[in-house]
C-alpha positions in Angstrom: -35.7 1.6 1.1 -35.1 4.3 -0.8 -33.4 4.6 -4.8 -31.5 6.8 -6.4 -30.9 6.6 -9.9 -27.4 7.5 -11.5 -25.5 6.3 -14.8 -22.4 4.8 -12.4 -21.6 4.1 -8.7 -18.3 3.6 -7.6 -17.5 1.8 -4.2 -14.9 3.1 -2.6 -13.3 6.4 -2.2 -9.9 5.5 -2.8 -7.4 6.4 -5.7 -8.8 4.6 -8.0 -12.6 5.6 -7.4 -11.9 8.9 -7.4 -9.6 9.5 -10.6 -12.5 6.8 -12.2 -15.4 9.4 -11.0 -13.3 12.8 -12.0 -12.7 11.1 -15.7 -15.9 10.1 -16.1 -18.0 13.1 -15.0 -15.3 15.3 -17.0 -17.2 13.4 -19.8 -21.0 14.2 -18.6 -21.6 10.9 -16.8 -23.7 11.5 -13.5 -21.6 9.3 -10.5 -22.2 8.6 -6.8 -19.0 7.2 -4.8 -20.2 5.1 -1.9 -17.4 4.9 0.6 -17.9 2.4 3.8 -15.0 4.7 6.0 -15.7 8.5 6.9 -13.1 9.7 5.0 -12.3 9.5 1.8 -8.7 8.2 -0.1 -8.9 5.1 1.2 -5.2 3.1 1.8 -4.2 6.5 1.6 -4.2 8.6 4.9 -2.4 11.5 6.3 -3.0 12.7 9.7 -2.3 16.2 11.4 -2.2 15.6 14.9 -2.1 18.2 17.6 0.9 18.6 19.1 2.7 16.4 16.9 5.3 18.2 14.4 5.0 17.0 11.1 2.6 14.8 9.2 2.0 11.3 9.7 1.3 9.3 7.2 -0.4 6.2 8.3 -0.5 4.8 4.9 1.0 5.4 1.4 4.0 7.9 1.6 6.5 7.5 -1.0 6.5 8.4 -4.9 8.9 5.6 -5.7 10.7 6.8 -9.2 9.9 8.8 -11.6 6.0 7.4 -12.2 4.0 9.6 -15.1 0.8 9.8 -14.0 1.4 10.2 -10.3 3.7 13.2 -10.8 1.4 14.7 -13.6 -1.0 15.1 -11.1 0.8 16.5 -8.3 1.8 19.3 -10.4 -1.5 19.8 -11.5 -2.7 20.1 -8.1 0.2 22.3 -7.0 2.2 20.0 -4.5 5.8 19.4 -4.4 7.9 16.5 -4.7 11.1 16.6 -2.3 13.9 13.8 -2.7 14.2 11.5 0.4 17.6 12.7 2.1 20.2 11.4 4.8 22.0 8.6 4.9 20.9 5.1 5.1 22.1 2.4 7.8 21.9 -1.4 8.5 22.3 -3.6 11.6 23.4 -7.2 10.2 24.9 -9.4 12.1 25.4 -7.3 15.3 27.0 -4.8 13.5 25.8 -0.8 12.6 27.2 0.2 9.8 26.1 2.4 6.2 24.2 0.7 4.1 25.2 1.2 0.4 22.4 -0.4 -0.9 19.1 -2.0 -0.2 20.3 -5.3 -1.4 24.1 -6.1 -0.8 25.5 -7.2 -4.7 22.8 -6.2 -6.8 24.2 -6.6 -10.0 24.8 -10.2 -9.3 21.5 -10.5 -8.4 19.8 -8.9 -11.7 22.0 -11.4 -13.8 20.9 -14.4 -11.8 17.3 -13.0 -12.1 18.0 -12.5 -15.9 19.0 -15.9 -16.0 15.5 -17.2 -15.5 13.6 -18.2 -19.1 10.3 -18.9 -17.6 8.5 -17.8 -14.9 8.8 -19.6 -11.1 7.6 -18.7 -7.4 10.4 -16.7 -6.2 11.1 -18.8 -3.4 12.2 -21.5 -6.1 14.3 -19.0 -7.3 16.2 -18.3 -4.4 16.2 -22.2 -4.0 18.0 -22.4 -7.5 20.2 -19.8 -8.6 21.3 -18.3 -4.9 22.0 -21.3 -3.3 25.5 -21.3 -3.0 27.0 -20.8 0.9 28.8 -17.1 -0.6 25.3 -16.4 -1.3 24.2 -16.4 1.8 23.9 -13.0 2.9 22.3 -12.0 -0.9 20.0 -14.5 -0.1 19.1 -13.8 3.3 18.5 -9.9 2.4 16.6 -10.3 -1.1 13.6 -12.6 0.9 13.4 -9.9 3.6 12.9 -7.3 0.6 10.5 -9.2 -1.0 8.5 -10.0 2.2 9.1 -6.3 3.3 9.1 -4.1 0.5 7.1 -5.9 -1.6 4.6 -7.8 1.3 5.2 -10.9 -0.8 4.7 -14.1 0.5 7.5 -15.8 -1.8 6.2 -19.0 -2.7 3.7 -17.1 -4.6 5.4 -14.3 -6.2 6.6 -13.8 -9.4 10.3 -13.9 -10.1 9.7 -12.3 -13.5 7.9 -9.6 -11.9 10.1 -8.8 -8.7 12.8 -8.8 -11.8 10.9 -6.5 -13.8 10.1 -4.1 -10.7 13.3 -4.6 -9.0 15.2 -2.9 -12.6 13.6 0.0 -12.2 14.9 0.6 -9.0 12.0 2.6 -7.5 13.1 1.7 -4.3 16.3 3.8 -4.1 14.7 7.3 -5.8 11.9 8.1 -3.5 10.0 11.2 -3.0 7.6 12.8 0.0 4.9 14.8 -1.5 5.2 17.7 0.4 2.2 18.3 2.5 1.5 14.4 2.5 -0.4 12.2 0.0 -3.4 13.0 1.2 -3.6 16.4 -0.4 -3.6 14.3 -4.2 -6.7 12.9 -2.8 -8.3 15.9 -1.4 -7.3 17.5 -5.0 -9.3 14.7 -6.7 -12.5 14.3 -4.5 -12.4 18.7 -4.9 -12.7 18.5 -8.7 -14.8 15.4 -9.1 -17.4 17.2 -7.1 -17.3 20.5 -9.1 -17.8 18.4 -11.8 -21.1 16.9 -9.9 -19.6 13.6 -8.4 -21.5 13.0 -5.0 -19.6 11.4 -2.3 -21.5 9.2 0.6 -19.3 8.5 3.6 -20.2 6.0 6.3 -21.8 3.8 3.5 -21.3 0.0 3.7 -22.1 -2.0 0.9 -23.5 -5.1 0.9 -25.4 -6.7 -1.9 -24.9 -6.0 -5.6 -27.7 -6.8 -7.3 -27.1 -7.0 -11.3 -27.6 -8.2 -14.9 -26.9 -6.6 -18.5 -28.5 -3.9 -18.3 -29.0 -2.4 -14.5 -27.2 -2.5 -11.6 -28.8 -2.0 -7.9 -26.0 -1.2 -4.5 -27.7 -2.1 -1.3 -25.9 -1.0 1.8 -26.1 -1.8 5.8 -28.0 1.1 6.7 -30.5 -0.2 3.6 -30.5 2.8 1.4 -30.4 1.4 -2.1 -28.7 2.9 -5.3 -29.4 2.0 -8.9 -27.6 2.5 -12.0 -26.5 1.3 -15.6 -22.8 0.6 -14.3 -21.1 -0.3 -11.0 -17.2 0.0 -10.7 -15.8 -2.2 -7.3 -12.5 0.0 -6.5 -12.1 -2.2 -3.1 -8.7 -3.4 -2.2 -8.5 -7.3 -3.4 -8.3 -8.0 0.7 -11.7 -7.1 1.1 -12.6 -9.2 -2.5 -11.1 -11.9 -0.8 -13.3 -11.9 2.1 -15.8 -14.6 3.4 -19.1 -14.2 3.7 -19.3 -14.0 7.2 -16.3 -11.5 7.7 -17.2 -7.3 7.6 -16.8 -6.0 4.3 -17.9 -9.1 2.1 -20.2 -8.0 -0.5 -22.3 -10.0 -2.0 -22.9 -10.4 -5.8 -26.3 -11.8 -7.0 -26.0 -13.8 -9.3 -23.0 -14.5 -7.9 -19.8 -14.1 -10.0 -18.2 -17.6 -9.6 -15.5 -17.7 -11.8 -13.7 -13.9 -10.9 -14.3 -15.1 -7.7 -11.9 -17.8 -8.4 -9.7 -16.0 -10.1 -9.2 -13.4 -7.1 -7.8 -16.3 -4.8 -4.7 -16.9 -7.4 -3.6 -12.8 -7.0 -1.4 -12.0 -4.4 -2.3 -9.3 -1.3 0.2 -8.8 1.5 -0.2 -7.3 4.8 1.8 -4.5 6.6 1.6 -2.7 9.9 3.4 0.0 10.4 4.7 1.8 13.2 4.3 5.6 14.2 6.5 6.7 17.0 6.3 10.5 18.1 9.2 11.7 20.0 9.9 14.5 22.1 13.0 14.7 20.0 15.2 13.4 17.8 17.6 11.5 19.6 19.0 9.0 17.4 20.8 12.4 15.9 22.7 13.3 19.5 25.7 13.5 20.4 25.8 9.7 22.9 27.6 11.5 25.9 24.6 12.7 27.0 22.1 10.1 25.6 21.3 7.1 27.2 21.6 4.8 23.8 24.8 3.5 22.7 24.4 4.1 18.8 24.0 7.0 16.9 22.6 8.0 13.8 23.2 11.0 12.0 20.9 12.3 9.3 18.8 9.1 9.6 16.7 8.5 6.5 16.1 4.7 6.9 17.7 1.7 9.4 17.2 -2.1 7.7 17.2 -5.1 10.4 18.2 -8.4 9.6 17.4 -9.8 13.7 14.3 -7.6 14.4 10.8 -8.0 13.9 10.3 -4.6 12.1 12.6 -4.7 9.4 12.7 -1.2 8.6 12.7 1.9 10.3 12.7 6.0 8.4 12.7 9.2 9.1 10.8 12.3 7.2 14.0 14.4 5.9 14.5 16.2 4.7 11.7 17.1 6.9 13.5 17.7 10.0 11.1 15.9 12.8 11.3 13.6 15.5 9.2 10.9 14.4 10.1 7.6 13.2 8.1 5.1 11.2 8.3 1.3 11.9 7.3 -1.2 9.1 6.3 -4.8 9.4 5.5 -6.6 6.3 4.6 -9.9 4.9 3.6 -13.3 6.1 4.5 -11.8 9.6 2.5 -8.7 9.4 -0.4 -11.5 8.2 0.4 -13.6 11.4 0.5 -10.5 14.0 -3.0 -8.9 12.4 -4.8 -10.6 15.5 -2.6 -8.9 18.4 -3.8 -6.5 20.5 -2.1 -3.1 19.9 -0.7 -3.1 23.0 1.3 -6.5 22.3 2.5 -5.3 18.7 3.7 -1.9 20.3 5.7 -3.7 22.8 7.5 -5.4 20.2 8.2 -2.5 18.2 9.5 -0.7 20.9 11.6 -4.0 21.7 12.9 -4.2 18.4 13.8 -0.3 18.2 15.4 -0.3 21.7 17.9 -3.6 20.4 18.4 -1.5 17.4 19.9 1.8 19.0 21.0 0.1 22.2 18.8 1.5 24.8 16.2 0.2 26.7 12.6 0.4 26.4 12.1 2.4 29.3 14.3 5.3 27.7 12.2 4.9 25.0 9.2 4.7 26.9 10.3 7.9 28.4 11.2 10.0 25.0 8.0 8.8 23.5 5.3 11.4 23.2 2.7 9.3 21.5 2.4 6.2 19.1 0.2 5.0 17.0 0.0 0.9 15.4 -1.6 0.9 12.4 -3.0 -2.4 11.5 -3.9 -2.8 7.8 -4.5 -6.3 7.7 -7.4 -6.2 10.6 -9.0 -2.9 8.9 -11.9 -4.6 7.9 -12.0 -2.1 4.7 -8.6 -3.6 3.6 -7.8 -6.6 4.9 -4.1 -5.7 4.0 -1.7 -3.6 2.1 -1.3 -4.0 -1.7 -0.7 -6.5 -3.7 2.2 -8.4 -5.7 2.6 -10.7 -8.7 2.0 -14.3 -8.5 3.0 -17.1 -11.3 0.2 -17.0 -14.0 -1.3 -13.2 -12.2 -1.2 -11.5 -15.8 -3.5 -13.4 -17.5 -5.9 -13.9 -14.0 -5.7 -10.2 -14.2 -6.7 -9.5 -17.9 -9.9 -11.7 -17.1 -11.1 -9.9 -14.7 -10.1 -6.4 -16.5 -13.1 -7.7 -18.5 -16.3 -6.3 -17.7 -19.1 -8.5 -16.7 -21.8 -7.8 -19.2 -20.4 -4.5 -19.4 -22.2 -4.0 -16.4 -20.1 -4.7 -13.5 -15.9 -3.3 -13.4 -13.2 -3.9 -11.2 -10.3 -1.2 -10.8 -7.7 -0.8 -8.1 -3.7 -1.0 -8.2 -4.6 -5.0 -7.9 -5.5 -4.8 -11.4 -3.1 -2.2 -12.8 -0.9 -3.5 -15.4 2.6 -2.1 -15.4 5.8 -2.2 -13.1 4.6 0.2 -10.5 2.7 -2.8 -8.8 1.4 -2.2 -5.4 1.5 1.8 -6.0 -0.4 4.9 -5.9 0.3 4.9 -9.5 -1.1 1.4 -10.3 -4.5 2.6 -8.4 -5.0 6.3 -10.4 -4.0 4.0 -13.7 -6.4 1.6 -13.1 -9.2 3.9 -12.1 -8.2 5.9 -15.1 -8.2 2.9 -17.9 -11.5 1.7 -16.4 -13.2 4.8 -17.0 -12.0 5.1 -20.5 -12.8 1.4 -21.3 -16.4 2.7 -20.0 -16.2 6.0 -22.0 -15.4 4.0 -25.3 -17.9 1.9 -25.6 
């Protein structure tokens, strides 16, 4: 077994981990990142395929709204932001039509929402303040948002933090970094390593070993680290893991009560889609297409019937791949089919969508891809979302345990930009000062 000592590790190589180990060795500390995946950036992953135009981005994508810290650091690393273009559609009811907005009356909604003097599960809400028949469609379309957009399971989540996030309508001013996402990441793990950061790949932790004053990380392949400070940058999913699942780590002693306090956060579960084409059909003229809708300048199709509830494009990036997106309890039900199965569907609920048929699509289709966040055994899901009672769960475990042990990660950000890149590189950064100040 062999030791190596250092003043902090950091497990996991996300967004988080690796703004943590660029602040910190910026300041002189000496830091190892032990990543369980061979790559680094974690939720975050954009792919250059052969053959394929474009990138594909097989997780994070969008910089929804104008977020300080995100875009500070794209400039800082030299990549462009480009506004999402095209026009946005909907199929509701049968019918294909422009969609004006995500949610159909939003300022009705915001006043019911404003309405609400103390917090409830949002599905009480909805119960409560949109239950009138007229409401109907409003009703219908905010749950799929909140189960979609957000990967909320409603009877947890927090109506005065779907309010809160909801106002700063993040979801209708979104940005591609140009080059994909993954370059922010590349950007980080470049400079924390010039700085003297070392990065393991391929390195599965499995025991923390602690007290006040050291810390020990044993992994799978039984090489052992030591140091004065551990940060966990894991997503909660994996936190959340039992102890016979891949991925559970195991604290000793064991940290009963954040433990507990993890199981009353919310995570939610998305799988998305990746459909190459051999072009871009959807933009033809129908004479000679065998589909019976069209869609011009396609940026993103919402479903109300369908499976995937939301389907995009990459303009203004002109390529012909679309992006399918399941999230939410469902996405948490279908994380045991076979990729086969969940393909099928997609391709099932795209074909109803445009009015083709499979086979057409089968034919136009140069490759796909299913990616499966909830069964990735280093993520066991998405991102998270606000529960009833999540701030104060969250400000305990912000608190270091015997200022030995620290938990960072856009589960534990504080802010509106929940569930986000920027939640991540915030928390990472605010743990690494917290460390740094004392």
């Amino acid at each position: 077994m062999t030791f190596t000592p250092t003043d902090i590790i950091i497990i996991g190589a996300g967004a988080a981990g690796l703004m943590a180990a660029r602040e910190l060795t910026k300041a002189g500390k000496k830091v190892i990142i032990l990543e369980a995946r061979e790559r680094i950036g974690g939720r975050i992953h954009t792919q250059n395929i052969a053959g394929i135009p474009g990138l594909l981005e097989a997780g994070a994508e969008f910089v929804h709204g104008d977020l300080p810290l995100t875009q500070a650091l794209l400039k800082e690393a030299d990549i462009m932001l480009q506004t999402m273009t095209g026009k946005n559609y909907q199929f509701k009811k049968g019918v294909l039509e422009e969609a004006e907005a995500f949610i159909p009356d939003f300022d009705f909604l915001l006043a019911q929402l404003n309405q609400v003097q103390q917090d409830i599960p949002f599905s009480q809400f909805v119960q409560q303040y949109l239950k009138e028949e007229t409401h109907t469609d409003l009703r219908e379309a905010v749950i799929r948002f909140a189960e979609g957009y957000d990967a909320a399971d409603i009877q947890k989540a927090s109506t005065f933090a779907l309010r809160e996030e909801w106002q700063t309508d993040g979801a209708t001013n979104s940005y591609h970094p140009v080059g994909g996402y993954g370059q922010l990441m590349d950007y980080l793990a470049a400079d924390s390593k010039a700085q003297g950061t070392a990065i393991k790949l391929g390195v599965v932790v499995k025991q923390i070993i602690w007290s006040a004053v050291q810390v020990e990380v044993i992994c799978a392949d039984k090489q052992s680290f030591k140091a004065k400070q551990v940060i966990i940058t894991v997503p909660l999913g994996v936190l959340l893991a039992q102890p016979n699942e891949k991925g559970y780590i195991h604290f000793h002693p064991e940290i009963h009560d954040q433990r507990a306090a993890l199981t009353k956060m919310g995570f939610g579960a998305v799988i998305k889609i990746l459909l190459a084409f051999k072009t871009a059909f959807w933009e033809e003229n129908l004479a000679v297409q065998s589909i019976s809708r069209s869609l011009p300048e396609l940026a993103f199709l919402f479903a109300d019937t369908t499976s995937f509830t939301a389907w995009w494009t990459q303009l203004p990036e002109k390529t012909p791949v679309l992006t399918g997106w399941l999230g939410g309890p469902l996405a948490e039900k279908w994380k045991n089919k076979n990729e086969d199965d969940i393909m099928a569907e997609a391709l099932e609920s795209l074909s109803f969508l445009l009015g083709t048929s499979t086979s057409y699509l089968q034919e136009q289709l140069q490759e796909g891809w299913v990616i499966n966040w909830p069964a990735d055994p280093f993520a066991r899901g998405a991102y998270s979302y606000a529960t009833i009672n999540g701030t104060s769960t969250r400000q305990e475990l912000l608190k270091p345990i015997q200022n030995t042990v620290f938990f960072a990660g856009e589960a534990f950000y504080e802010g509106h930009a929940i569930g986000t890149v920027e939640a991540a590189l915030a928390s990472g950064l605010a743990v690494a000062n917290l460390i740094l100040e004392n």
